[in-house]
N, C-alpha and C positions, 0 to 999 in steps of 0.2 A: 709601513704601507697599510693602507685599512683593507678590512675583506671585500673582495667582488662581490657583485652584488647577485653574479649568475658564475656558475659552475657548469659548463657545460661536460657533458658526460657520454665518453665514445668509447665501450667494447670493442676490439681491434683481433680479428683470426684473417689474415688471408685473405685482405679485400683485393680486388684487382685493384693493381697502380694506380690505372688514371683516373678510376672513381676517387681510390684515397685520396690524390694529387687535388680533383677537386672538390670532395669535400672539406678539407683543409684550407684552399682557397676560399672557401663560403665560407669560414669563421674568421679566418684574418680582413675579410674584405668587413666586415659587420660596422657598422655607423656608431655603435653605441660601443665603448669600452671599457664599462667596467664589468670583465668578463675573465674568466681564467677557463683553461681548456684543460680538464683530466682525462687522460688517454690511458686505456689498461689495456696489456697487449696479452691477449691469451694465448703466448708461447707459438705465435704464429712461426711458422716453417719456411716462409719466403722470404729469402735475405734481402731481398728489394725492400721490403717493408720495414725491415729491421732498422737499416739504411736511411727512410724516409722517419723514421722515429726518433733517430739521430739528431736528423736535421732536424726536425721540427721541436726538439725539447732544448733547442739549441736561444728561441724564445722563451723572454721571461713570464710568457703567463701561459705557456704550454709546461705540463707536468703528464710525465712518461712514468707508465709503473710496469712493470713488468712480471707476470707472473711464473712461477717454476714450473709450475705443470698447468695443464690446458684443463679449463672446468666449466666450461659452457658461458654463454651469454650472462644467467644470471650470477654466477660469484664474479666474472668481470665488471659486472656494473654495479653489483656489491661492493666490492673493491673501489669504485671510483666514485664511490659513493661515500665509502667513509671518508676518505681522501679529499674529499670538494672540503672545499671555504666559502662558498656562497650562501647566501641567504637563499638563492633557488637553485632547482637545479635543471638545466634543458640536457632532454636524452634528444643524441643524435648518432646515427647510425653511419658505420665507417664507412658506407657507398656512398652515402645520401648528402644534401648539400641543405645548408639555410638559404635564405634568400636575406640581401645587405639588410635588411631595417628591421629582421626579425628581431633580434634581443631588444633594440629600439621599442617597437612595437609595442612588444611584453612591459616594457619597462612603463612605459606611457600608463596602459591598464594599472599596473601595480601602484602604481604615483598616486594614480586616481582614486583609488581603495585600499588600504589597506589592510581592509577584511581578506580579500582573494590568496586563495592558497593554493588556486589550481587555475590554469590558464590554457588552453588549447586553441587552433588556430583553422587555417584550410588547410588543405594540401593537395599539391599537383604530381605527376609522376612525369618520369624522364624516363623514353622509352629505350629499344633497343638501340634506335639509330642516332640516341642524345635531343630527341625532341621534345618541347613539354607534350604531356596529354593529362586527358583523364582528369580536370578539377575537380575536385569535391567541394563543392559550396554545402559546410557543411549545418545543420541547425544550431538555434540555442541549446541551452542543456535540457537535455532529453532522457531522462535515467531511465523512461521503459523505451527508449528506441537503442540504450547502450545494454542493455540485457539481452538484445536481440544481437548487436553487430558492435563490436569494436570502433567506432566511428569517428572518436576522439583522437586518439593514435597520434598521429605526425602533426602540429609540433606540439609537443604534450613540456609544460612548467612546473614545478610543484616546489611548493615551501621544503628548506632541504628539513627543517627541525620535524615538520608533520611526516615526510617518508620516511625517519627513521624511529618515529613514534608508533608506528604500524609494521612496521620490522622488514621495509625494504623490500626485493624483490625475493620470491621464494621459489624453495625448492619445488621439483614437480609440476612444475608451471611451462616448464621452455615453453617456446613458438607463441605463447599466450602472454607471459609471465607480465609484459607490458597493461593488457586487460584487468587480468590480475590485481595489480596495483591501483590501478585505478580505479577498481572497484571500491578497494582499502581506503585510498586518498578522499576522494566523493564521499563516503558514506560519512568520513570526519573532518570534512570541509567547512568550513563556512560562510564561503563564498565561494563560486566559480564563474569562470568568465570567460567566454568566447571570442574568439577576434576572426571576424568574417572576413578576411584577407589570407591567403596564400603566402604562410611564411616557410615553408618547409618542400623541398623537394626531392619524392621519393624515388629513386632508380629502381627501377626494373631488369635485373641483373638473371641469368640464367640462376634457377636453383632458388629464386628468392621468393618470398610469397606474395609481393608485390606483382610479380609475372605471374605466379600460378601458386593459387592455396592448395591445389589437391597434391603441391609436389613437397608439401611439409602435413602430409593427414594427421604423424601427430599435435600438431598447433590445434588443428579443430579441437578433438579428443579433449588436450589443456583449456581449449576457450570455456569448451561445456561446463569442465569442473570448476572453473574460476566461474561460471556464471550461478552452478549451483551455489555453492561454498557463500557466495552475495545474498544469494536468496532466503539461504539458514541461516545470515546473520543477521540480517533484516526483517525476519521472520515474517517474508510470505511465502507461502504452504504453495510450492510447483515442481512439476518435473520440467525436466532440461531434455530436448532431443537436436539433436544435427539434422538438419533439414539438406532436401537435395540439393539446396543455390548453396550450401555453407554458411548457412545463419543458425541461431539458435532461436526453436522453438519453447516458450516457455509458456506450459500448460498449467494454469493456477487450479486449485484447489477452493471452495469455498469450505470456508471453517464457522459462519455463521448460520444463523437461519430468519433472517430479515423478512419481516412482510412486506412484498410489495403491493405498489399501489397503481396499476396501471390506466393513464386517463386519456381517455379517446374521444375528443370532440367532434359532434357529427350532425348532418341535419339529413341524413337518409338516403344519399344521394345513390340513384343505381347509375352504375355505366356495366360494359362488355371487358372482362377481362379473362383471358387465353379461353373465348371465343365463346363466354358463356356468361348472358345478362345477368348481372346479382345487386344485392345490395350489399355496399361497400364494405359495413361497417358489421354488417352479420358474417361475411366472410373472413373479415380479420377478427372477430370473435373465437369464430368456429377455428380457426387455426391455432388460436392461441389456446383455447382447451383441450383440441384434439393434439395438438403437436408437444406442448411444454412440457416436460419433465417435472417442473417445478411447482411444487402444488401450493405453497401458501402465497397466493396474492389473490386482491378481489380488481375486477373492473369496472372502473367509475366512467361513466358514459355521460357525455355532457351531450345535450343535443335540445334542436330546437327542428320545427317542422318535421319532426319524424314519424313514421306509420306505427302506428300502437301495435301494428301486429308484426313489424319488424322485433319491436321493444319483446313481445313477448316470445319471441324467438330466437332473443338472445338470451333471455332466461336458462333455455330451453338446452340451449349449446353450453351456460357455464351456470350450471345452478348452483345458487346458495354465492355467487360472487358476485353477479352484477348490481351495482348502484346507478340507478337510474338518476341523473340530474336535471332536471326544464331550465332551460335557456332562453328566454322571451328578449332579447336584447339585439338592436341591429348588428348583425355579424362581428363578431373581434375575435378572432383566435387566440390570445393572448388572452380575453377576459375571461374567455371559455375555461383555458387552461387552469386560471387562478383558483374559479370557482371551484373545476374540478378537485385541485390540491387542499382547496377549504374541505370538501366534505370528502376525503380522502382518509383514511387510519393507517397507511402504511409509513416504515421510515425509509422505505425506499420509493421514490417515482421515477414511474416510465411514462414519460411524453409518448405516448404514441400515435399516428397518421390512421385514420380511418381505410385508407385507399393502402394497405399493409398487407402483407403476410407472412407469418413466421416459418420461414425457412430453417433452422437450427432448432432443432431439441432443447438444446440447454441453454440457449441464448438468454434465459433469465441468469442462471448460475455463471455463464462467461463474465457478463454484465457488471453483476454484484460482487465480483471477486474481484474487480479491479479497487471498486471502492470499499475495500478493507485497509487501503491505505489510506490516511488519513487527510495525506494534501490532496486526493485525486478529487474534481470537483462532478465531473460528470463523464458520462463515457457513452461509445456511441458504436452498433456493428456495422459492419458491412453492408451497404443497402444497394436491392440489386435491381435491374429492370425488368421488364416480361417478360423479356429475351435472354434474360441471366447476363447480360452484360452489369457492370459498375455502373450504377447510378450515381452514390457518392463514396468516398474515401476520407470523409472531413470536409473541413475547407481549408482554403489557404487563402491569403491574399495576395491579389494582382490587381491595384489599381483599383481597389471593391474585392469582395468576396466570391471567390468561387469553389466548387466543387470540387475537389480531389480526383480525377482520374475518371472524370465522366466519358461514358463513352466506351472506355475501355475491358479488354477481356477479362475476366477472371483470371485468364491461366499467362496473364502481364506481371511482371514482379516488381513494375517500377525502375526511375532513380534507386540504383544502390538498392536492391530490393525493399524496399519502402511499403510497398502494397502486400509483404509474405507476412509482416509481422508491429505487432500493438506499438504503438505511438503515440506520441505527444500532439495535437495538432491545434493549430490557432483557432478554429471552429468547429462544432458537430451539428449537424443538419437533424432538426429538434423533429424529425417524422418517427425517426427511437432513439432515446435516448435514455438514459438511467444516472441518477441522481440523488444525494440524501434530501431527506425531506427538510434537514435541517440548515443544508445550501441552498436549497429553494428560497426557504424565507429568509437565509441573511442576505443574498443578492436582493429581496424585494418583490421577487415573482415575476414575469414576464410584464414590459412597458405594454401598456394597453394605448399608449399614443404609435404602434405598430400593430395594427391589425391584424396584417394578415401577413408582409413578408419580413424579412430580417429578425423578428422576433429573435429565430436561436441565433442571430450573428451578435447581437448586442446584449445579447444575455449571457453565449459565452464567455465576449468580452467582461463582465463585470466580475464573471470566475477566474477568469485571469489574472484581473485585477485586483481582486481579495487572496491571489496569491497561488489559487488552485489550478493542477494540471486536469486539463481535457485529454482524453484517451481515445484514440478511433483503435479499433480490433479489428482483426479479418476472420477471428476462431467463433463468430456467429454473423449468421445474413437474416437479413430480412428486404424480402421481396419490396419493393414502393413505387406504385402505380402512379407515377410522379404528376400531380395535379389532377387527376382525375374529379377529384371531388370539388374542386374552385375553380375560379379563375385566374388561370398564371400570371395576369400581366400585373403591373408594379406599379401605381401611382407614384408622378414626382415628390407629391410630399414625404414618402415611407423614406425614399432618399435622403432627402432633405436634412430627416430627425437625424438618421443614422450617421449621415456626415458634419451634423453638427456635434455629434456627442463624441462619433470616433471618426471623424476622417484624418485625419495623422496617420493612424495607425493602420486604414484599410488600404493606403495608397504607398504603403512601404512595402517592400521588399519582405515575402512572410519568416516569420523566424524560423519555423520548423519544419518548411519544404521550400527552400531559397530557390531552387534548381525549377521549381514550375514555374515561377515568376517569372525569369529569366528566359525559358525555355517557350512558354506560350506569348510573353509578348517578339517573339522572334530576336532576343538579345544574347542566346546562350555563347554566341563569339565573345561577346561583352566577355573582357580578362577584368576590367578597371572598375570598381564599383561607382567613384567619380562622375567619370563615365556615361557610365549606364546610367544614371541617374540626371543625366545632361542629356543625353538622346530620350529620356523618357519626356522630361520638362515641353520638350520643343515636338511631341509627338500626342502631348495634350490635349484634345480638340473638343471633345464633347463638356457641356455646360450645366447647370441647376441654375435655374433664375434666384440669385440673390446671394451664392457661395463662391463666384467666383469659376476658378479650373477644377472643373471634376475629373474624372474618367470616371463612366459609368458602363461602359463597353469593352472592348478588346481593342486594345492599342493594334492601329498598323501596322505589321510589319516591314521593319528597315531593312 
């Protein structure tokens, strides 16, 4: 008989009956069969159990081991770990249930690639009274939003030859020891793959942490150390702290000392901002010399129609760093930009918004310590409104590009606390943003056939596209006086481009915050992706002359 192709893998102490009764049922019901079940029974004390162990080894691709003394979670799934035959191996948890076409599922991906060595899915919970709740529609792979939160978890796959090349599940880990692993597995992966469907179903059992994290404190305590332990191996320089939601906050270190090049295109403009006339661009000057901590960068000022006695009063606020640029060209904020990066000497850039203010001290050093990693391609803070509410939080897509959690409080944590800590996100809104100068010029510089809007949506996109993670942070703000200095509104053409280069891409469901798409076009009932993606078609309504079905708007809600 040849090896299965999936081992799945269930530690066994004392589950109540009729969760056991049906998670057992959700493995035997499974659509796909080539599959064997190892079960390690950690010297459970319930003869009901004992009983159902009987029985169930009673099939021939159920295997019962049975251990002599009780040794927690991880030597039981050690145990059933050595003992698998699979080429993978799925960890399922003795309350918890698959759903029928999960191994299917998994297996489809794997077909498809056979790079993939690690595969994780959605997952839904099953509450006290047996109902679903609580979906996690969870992102692509996200390694700085898994530093923050275990996220991956339920249903988690892994090549069995790669988990036991990293030496399995370890000691000192309990409540974690899953994190853990998975840090191990990802960091020697060479592929990973997500499956945006709900194959795993987690029970909410008294006593479990699915009900309640703060009834296992030391799980957090284990996350921390499994998140530092990642850090030291990966060698980015941070501390690790437990936050009050139970996330881990992870504070970096900058270990270099980059000059930046901060470039701020402007043509003078004054308006009223917290009740006091100024000019824009002198103000976001004066904050960023009087507030920054970080002293090696100079500011390149692209500008055109501006008061020379403005110019010389930005001198004035940052001596010995302003670069003065003349800009005689009908308006392009994108050409401004380019220019600004030509006569620039830093290898870091900061796009920055004239209509700004630096809020955070170290917002430069936050900034630049993310891109000490090599794939990260740009990174962007917290940007807040006059009122200290969220301006933006990134973007995401829904139908077109929008803003992350506009609108909303500071003191909001988000989907799944989303807003408390750094992330991965499909867009950063280019009013700051921080970047190497050497991604600047392999993406090409900002499309100058986008003047004035989408610029950073389609510039993203090309860092995405050359493979680099965008990073939004909440551990710096900066203030953004949002349009104050232009004119908001959006010519059809800026569309037009944008949806000719990427609309595929801005009309899908966003990878790395799925849960606002869902959520703001009124479809978060939406279980079926199918679906949802059927009620979207037929909810279509707004046009571009010459492209067909746009959505350029906020879909009605159904």
């Amino acid at each position: 008989m040849p090896a299965p192709r999936f081992s799945v893998l269930t530690p066994v102490y004392n589950p109540p009956v009729e969760a056991f009764e049906a998670c057992a049922a959700s493995v035997f019901a499974q659509t796909a069969t080539n599959w064997e079940w190892v079960l390690v029974d950690d010297r459970s004390t319930d003869p009901a159990i004992g009983l159902l162990l009987d029985e169930l080894a009673a099939d021939e691709r159920v295997r019962v081991i049975r251990r002599t003394e009780n040794g927690g979670i991880v030597a039981a799934t050690n145990d059933a770990l050595h003992a698998a035959a699979g080429e993978f191996v799925a960890f399922l948890d003795h309350d918890d249930e698959l759903t029928p076409d999960a191994l299917a599922a998994v297996d489809e991906v794997l077909t498809a690639d056979d790079t993939v060595d690690y595969v994780y899915s959605d997952e839904e919970k099953i509450d006290l009274g047996g109902t679903l709740c609580d979906r996690f529609r969870k992102p692509a792979w996200s390694p700085e939003r898994l530093r923050a939160q275990n996220y991956c978890c339920h249903l988690s796959v892994m090549r069995r030859s790669l988990v036991l090349e990293v030496g399995g599940l370890r000691d000192g880990f309990d409540g974690a020891q899953d994190w853990d692993l998975t840090f191990r597995i990802t960091e020697a992966a060479r592929s990973i793959a997500h499956i945006p469907h709900v194959l795993y179903h987690w029970r909410m059992v008294v006593g479990s942490v699915a009900a309640d994290i703060d009834y296992k404190p030391y799980a957090l305590e284990a996350g921390r150390r499994a998140v530092a332990a990642h850090l030291e191996r990966v060698g980015i320089a941070a501390s690790v702290e437990i936050t009050e939601f139970n996330f881990m906050a992870v504070r970096r270190r900058l270990t270099t000392r980059p000059r930046v090049s901060i470039i701020i295109p402007t043509n003078g403009t004054r308006r009223r901002v917290w009740g006091q006339d100024v000019a824009l661009v002198e103000q976001c000057v004066a904050s960023i010399a009087q507030r920054s901590t970080w002293d090696h960068y100079e500011i390149v000022i692209v500008h055109d129609m501006i008061d020379e006695q403005i110019l010389e009063r930005l001198h004035r606020h940052a001596p010995g760093r302003v670069v003065a640029v003349p800009y005689d060209r009908p308006f392009n904020f994108s050409a401004k930009v380019n220019l600004g990066a030509l006569r620039s000497t830093g290898d870091r850039l900061v796009l920055l918004n004239d209509d700004t203010f630096i809020d955070s001290p170290d917002w430069i050093e936050v900034l630049a310590a993310h891109l000490e990693e090599l794939d990260v391609g740009m990174v962007g803070p917290r940007l807040l409104l006059a009122d200290g509410r969220i301006q933006s939080a990134g973007h995401y897509n829904r139908f077109g590009p929008h803003h992350v959690a506009a609108g909303f409080s500071t003191e909001e944590i988000g989907p799944y606390g989303c807003l408390t800590f750094p992330g991965e996100r499909t867009g950063l809104t280019m009013a700051c943003v921080m970047m190497p100068r050497r991604l600047f010029e392999e993406a090409g510089g900002l499309d100058t056939k986008l003047p004035g809007a989408f610029n950073d949506v389609d510039f993203g996109n090309k860092l995405r596209h050359l493979r680099y993670r965008l990073i939004w942070t909440p551990h710096a703000s900066v203030y953004h006086f949002e349009s104050l200095s232009r004119d908001p509104s959006v010519p059809d053409s800026d569309f037009v481009h944008l949806y000719q280069r990427w609309g595929d891409e801005l009309d899908a469901p966003d990878r790395y915050l799925p849960w606002f798409a869902y959520q703001a076009a009124g479809l978060a009932h939406v279980r079926d992706e199918e679906l949802f993606a059927t009620i979207v078609d037929s909810k279509i309504h707004e046009r571009i002359p010459g492209l067909g079905e746009i959505t350029v708007d906020m879909l009605p809600k159904v």
